[in-house]
C-alpha positions, 0 to 999 in steps of 0.5 A, spaced: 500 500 500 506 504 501 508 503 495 501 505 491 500 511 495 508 513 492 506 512 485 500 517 487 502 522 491 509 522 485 503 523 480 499 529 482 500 534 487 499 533 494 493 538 497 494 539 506 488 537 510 488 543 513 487 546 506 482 542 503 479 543 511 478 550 510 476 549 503 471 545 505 468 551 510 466 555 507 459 556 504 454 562 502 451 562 510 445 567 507 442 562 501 444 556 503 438 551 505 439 544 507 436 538 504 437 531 507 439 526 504 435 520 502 435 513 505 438 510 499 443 516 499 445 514 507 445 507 505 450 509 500 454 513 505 455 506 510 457 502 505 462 507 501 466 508 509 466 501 511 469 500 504 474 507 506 475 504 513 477 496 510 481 500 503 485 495 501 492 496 495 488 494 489 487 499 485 480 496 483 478 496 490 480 504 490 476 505 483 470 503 487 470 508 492 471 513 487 465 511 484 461 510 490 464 517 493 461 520 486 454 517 487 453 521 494 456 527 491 463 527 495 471 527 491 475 522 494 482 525 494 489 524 497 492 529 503 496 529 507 497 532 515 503 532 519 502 525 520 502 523 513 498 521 507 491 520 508 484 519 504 480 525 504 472 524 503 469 531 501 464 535 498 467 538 490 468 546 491 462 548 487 457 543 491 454 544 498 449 540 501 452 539 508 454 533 508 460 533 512 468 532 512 471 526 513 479 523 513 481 516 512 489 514 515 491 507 514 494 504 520 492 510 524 490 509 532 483 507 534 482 514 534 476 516 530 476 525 531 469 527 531 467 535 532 460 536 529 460 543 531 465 546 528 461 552 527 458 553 533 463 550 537 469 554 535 475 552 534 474 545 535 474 543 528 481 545 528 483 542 534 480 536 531 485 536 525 491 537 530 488 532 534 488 527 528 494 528 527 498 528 533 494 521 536 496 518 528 487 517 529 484 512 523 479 518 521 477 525 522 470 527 521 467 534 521 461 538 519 461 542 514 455 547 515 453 550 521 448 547 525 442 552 526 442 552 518 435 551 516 431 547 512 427 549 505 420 548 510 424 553 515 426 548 520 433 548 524 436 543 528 435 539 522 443 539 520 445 539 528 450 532 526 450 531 533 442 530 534 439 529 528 438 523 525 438 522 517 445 525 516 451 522 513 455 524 518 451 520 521 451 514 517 458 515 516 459 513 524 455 507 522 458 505 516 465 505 520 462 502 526 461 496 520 468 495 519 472 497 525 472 498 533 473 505 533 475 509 540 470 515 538 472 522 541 467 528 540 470 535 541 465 540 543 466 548 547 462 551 553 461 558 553 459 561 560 452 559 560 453 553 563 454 555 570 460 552 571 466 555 575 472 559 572 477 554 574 474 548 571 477 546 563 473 541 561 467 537 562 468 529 560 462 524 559 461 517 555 454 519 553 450 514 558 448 518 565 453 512 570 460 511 566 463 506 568 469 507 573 475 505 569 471 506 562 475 510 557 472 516 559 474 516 565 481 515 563 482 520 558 478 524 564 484 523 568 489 523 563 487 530 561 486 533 569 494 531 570 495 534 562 491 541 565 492 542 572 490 546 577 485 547 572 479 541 573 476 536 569 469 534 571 466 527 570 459 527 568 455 523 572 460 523 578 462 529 579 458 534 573 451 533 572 451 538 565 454 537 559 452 529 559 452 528 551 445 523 553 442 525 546 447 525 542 445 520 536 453 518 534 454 516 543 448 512 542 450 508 536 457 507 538 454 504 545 449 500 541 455 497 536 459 496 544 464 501 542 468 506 546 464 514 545 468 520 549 465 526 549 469 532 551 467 539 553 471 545 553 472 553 555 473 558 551 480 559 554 481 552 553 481 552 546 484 558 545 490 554 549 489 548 544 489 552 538 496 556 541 499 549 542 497 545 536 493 541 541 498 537 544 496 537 552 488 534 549 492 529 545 497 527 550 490 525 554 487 521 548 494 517 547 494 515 555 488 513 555 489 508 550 494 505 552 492 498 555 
């Protein structure tokens, strides 16, 4: 597989994740309303990631991701990070339907880096890339419209990737809940609304309202409260009873498949921190707790 990536990457021009990201981003908020997909469309989507996530070298098996890309609207095209060479899974420049951002790593750890509120939850898109990168993650996936976008009939919510069902974000989640045993770790922001006190940093959940003592996300609580000392990092259900992630459709499905969810909140001046250090307290935590 090395040696075919060589061949490709030799051939054409190698565009940055980061690049294609910010590419991916930018829409004309005003005008743009969101249509979901179909049921055919999502399937579709669930069979093309299962597909990304097995790729194997023949170059067959890679033409027929191009080809099922194609069918849902999306390019399927190299990058690469700082971590290597990766599989990027995006909208074309001239199209928007919402239908998010996605990156594949072939020997990448179990980590698959999720932030559905790239918009809303600022800077949480990047420290997503960064993270991806630092912790050699299997797969990124992103938003790529804002959450509040609203539908032709007026409705909002719709596209809120994190809670509605009917999205390929979402059927991306199951369609590499198919072929993998991913260690999912959402990325989210809190403002000062959520009443919690200056000093606390991050709020960790597993989605369920009891997680388990020694469960995963316990352990990236405690691997990212030494990273982040004095500053505190609560654990909902133990020791937070906001910011729970109890309705958020990927932690479901991951739990229903007996996969490993992490849903992290962050502050405000702990995402600005992240951005200013290209992530690495955040990834350190994730790589620890991982660790067997």
């Amino acid at each position: 597989m090395i040696y075919l990536l060589t061949l490709c990457f030799a051939a054409t021009p190698v565009a940055s994740l980061e690049r294609l990201f910010a590419d991916a981003l930018r829409y004309d908020r005003p005008a743009f309303r969101y249509l979901a997909p179909d049921a055919a469309e999502q399937s579709a989507a669930r069979e093309l990631v299962t597909a990304l996530a097995r790729l194997a070298s023949e170059p067959a098996a890679i033409d027929a991701c191009r080809d099922m890309a194609r069918r849902v609207g999306l390019a399927l095209t190299f990058a690469r990070d700082r971590a290597g060479d990766v599989w990027t899974l995006h909208e074309p420049l001239a199209k928007r339907a919402g239908s998010g951002f996605y990156a594949f790593r072939q020997g990448g750890s179990r980590w698959c880096v999720q932030a559905p509120h790239a918009f809303f939850d600022q800077g949480t898109g990047e420290i997503a890339l960064a993270v991806f990168a630092a912790v050699r993650g299997q797969s990124l996936f992103t938003n790529t419209v804002h959450r509040y976008t609203p539908s032709p009939s007026g409705e909002r919510g719709a596209i809120d990737v994190a809670h509605a069902e009917g999205t390929l974000f979402l059927a991306a989640t199951e369609g590499l809940l198919a072929a993998t045993t991913p260690a999912v770790v959402q990325l989210h922001g809190f403002g000062d609304t959520e009443g919690l006190a200056p000093d606390i940093a991050a709020v960790v959940s597993n989605g369920s309202a009891r997680p388990p003592a020694t469960g995963l996300a316990a352990r990236v609580r405690g691997a990212l409260a030494r990273q982040l000392a004095p500053e505190r990092v609560l654990l909902y259900g133990v020791d937070a009873d906001v910011l729970g992630a109890t309705t958020n459709i990927e932690g479901r499905r991951v739990r229903a498949a007996h996969g490993e969810f992490v849903h992290i909140e962050m502050s405000g001046a702990l995402r600005r921190r992240l951005l200013a250090n290209d992530a690495e307290p955040l990834a350190a935590a994730l790589r620890e707790a991982l660790q067997p």
